[in-house]
N, C-alpha and C positions, 0 to 999 in steps of 0.2 A: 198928357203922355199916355196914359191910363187907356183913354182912347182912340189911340194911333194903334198900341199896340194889340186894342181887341180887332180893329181891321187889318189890321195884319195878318194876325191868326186867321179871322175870319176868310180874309183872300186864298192864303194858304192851304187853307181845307176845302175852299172850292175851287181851288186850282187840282189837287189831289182828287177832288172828286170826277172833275172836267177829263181831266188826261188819262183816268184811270190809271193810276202810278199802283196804287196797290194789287193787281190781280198777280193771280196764283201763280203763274210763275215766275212772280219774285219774290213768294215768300220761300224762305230758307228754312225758317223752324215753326209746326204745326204739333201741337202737344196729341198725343196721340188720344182716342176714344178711353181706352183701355186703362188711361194713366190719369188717376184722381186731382181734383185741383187742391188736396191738402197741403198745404206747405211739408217739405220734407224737415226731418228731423238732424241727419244727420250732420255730420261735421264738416266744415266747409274742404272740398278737398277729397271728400270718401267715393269711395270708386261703386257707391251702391247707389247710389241715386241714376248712376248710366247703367248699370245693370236693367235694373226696372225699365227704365224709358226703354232698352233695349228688346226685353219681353215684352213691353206693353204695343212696342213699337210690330212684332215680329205675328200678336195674336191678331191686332187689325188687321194686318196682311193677309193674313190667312183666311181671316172673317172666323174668328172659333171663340171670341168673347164668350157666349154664352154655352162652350160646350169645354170650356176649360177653369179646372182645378187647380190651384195652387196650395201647397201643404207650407207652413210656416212656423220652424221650430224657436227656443230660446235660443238669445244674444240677440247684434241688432237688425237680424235676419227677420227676427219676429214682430218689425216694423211694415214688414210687405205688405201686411194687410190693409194698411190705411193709405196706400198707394194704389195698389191696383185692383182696379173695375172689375173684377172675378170673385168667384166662387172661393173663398180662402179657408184652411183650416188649421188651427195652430194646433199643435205636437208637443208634447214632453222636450227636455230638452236631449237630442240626440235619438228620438225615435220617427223623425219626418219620413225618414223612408220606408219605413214601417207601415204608418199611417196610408201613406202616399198609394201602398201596397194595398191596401183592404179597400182604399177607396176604389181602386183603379178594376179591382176584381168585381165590387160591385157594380162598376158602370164603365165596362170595358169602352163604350161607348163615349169617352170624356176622355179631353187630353189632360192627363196630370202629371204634375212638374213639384218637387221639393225644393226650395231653398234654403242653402243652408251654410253656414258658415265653417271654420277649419275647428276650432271648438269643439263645436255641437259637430261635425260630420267625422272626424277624424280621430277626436276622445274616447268622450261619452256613446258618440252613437257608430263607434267603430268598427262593432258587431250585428249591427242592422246594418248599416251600410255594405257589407262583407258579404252578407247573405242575400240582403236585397239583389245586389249586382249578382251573386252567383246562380241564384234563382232566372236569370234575365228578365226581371219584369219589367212589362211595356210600359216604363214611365222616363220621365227625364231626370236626374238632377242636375241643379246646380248648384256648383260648389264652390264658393267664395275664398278664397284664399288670402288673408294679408298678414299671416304669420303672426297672430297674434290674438288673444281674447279682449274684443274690442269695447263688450258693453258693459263687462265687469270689472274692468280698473287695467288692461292691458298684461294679463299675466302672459306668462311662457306657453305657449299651444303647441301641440303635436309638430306643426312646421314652422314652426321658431329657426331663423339659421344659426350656425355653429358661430356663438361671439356675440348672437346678436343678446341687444339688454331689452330686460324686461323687470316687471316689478318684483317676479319670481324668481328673476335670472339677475340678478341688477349688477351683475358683475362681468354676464354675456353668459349664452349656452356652452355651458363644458360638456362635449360629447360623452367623455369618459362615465361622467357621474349622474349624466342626465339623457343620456340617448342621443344617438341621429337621429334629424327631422323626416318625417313619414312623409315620404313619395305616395301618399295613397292612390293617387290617379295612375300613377304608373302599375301599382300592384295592383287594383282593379281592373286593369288593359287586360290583364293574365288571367281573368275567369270567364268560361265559355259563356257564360250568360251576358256579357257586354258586348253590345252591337258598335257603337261609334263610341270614342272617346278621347276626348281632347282638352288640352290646353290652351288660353284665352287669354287677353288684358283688354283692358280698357285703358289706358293711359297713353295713346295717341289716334289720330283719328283713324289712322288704318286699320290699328288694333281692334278699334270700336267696331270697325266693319266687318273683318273677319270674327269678331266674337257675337255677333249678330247674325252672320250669316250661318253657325256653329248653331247656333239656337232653334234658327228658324229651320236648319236640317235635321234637329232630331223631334220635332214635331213635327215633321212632313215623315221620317221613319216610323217615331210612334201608328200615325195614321194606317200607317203599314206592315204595324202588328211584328216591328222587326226584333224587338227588344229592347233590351236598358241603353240608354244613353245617358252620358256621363259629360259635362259641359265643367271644367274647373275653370274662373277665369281671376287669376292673380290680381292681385288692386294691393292699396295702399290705406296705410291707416295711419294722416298727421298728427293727430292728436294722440294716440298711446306711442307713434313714434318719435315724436316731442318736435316733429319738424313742421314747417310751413307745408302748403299741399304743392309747389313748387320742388323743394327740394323734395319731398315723401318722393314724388315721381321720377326726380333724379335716380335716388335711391335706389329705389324699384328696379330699376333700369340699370340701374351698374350693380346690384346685390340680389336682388330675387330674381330677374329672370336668366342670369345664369344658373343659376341653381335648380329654377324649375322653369326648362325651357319652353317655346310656346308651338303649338303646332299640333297636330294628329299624332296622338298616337296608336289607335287599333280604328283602321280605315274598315269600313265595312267590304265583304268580299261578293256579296250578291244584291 
């Protein structure tokens, strides 16, 4: 039996060699240059593993591998680095765009891009972020958004929605006593230093492609010396939100993106 089925195999794999069944255009999924063979860390279900593929996918294109920076602050933003093939620098937590800043002065010449979570960009790093964008410096971020602090146990974050539960909130966000959730991509749209900025998801495949193509235009602006680009792209976090990565998505989709809609908003004018 043992030996029936290694001629079989056998056949099979010089039948595939004979027909040429495997050529390139029929493969579907080619892990990009740019994108490490580390095993990812994250949670089955997190919306940061397509992030990455999606800049790693976006530097190939462009061919700028080796002329591109990435800044990587705390939470699990500060995993970027063992992902992608770039020049990476990890940041304080809430100071990436800062950093991102000195780098990008010193080597105006390199594309640099921050990654960063709602936490760290929205918190802590409120005030760099604020100034970074109103300065306009010619760098990208991006801004991860799932409403929640994801590496620290799932507490209440700046865009926490109104209700929703957290460790901090564990009875849901009371506006009254705890604030409304910070539109900060919206209120960064309003300082002259922001060239493109927009709202993104990854949670179906259109989304995937419009937040790819989002990317891949403010590194083609950067190169153009236009100004800050602002890339937020909404995801889902199953694990601090106690859900499958099925439902988290559902969620998503019936609770955050009404909330924080998806789309342009400050198009560029020249």
């Amino acid at each position: 039996m043992n030996e029936r089925t290694m001629t079989e195999e056998q056949h099979f794999e010089q039948m595939i060699e004979e027909e040429s069944i495997c050529i390139n255009d029929n493969i579907v999924y080619d892990k990009p240059e740019t994108l490490t063979d580390t095993p990812m860390h994250y949670c089955p279900g997190c919306g940061h593993g397509v992030a990455h593929r999606l800049l790693a996918e976006v530097i190939d294109e462009l061919d700028i591998q080796d002329k591109t920076i990435g800044v990587a602050p705390v939470g699990c933003s500060v995993l970027a680095y063992n992902y992608l093939n770039i020049d990476m620098q990890e940041a304080a937590h809430g100071r990436a765009s800062a950093v991102a800043t000195g780098i990008k002065r010193v080597l105006p010449d390199k594309f640099v891009f921050s990654y960063q979570g709602d936490g760290d960009l929205a918190a802590i790093g409120t005030g760099e972020t604020i100034h970074t964008c109103n300065r306009g410096e010619n760098i990208l971020i991006v801004f991860i958004n799932n409403g929640i602090y994801g590496m620290t146990g799932g507490q209440m974050a700046p865009t926490t929605l109104p209700g929703m539960k957290s460790t901090t909130s564990p009875n849901g966000r009371d506006i009254i006593t705890m604030g409304n959730p910070l539109k900060i991509t919206e209120l960064i749209a309003q300082l002259p230093g922001t060239y493109y900025v927009t709202r993104c998801a990854v949670n179906t495949p259109v989304n995937v492609r419009k937040a790819k193509m989002a990317l891949k235009k403010s590194f083609e602006y950067q190169k153009e010396n236009k100004g800050l680009c602002f890339v937020e792209i909404v995801t889902n976090c199953p694990s601090n939100w106690k859900m499958s990565p099925l439902e988290s998505n559902k969620w998503l989709e019936e609770n955050m993106l009404p909330f924080y809609p998806l789309g342009d908003i400050k198009k560029p004018t020249n």
